[in-house]
C-alpha positions as CSV (number, residue, x, y, z in Angstrom):
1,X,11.7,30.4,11.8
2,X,11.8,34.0,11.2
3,X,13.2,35.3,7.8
4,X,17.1,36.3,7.7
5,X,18.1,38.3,4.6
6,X,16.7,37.0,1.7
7,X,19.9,37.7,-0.1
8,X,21.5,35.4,2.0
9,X,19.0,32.7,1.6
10,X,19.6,32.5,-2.0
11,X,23.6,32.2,-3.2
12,X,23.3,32.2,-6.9
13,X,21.2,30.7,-9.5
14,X,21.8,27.4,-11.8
15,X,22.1,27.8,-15.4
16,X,22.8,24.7,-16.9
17,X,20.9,22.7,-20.1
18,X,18.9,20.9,-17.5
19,X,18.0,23.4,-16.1
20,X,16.6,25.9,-18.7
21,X,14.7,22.6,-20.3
22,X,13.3,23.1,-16.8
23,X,12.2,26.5,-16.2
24,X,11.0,26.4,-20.1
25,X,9.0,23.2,-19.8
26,X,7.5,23.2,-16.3
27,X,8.5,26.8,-15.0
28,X,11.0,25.4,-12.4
29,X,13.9,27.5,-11.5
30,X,16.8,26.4,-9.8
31,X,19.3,28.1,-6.8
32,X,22.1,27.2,-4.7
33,X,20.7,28.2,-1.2
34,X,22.4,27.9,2.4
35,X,23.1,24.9,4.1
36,X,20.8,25.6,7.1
37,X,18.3,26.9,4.6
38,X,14.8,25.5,5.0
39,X,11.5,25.0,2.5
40,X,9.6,27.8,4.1
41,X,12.7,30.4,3.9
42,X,13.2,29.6,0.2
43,X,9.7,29.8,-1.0
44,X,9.5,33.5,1.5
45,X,13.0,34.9,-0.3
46,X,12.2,34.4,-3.8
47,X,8.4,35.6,-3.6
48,X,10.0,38.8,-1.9
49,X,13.2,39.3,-3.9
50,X,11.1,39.0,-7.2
51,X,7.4,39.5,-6.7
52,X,6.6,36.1,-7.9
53,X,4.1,33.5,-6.5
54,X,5.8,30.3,-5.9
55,X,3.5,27.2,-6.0
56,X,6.0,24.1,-4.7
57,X,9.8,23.9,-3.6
58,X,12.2,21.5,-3.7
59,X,15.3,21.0,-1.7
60,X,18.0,18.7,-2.8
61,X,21.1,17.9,-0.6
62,X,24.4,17.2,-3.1
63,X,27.2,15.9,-1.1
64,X,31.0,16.6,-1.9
65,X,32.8,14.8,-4.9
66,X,36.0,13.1,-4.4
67,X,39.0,14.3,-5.8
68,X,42.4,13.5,-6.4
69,X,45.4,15.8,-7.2
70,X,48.8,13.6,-7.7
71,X,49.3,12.3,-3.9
72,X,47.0,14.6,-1.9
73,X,43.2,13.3,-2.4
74,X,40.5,15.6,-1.1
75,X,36.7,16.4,-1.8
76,X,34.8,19.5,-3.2
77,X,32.4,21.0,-0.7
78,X,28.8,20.0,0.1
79,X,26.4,22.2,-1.5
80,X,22.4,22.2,-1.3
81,X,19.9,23.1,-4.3
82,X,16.8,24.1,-4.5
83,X,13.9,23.3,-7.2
84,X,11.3,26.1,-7.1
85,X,8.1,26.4,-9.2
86,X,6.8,29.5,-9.8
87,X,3.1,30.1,-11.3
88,X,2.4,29.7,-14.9
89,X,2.5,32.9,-16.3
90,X,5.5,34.2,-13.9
91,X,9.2,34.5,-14.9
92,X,11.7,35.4,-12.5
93,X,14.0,38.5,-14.4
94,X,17.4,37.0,-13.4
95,X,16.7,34.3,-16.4
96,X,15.2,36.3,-18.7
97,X,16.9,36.6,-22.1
98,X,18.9,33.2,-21.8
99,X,17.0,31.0,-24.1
């Protein structure tokens, strides 16, 4: 598949407890990606948007939540994550400074 933007690819990163235990631990960082986004296209955007080598990715699907508002009932939107390991030694700039 050939590479779109990889600004596109990659929607925002994940800072959450879990996930700085993660990046701090086993050098895992975590992204919100597109929905047609694939393995390959992840691991090609983030060794290009920040110089890093990435040994392993992870793609988790997370479907939409029910929710309910008085009578109307509805469901928050489908989003997909991906789990990306970078190599020891690497840090990606975005989350530096946040532990």
């Amino acid at each position: 598949m050939k590479l779109k933007d990889p600004h596109k690819i990659i929607v925002k990163p994940i800072i959450t407890e879990k996930s700085t235990l993660l990046r701090t631990e086993s050098n895992i960082f975590q992204f919100y990606i597109r929905p047609d986004a694939t393995k390959k296209l992840v691991k090609q955007s983030v060794e290009e948007l920040f110089k890093v080598d990435v040994l392993n990715v992870r793609i988790i699907n997370l479907p939409g939540k029910p929710r309910r508002r008085g009578l109307y009932t509805g469901k928050t939107k489908s989003r997909k994550k991906a789990l990306v390991k970078v190599k020891y030694g690497q840090n990606i700039p975005i989350f530096e400074g946040l532990v």
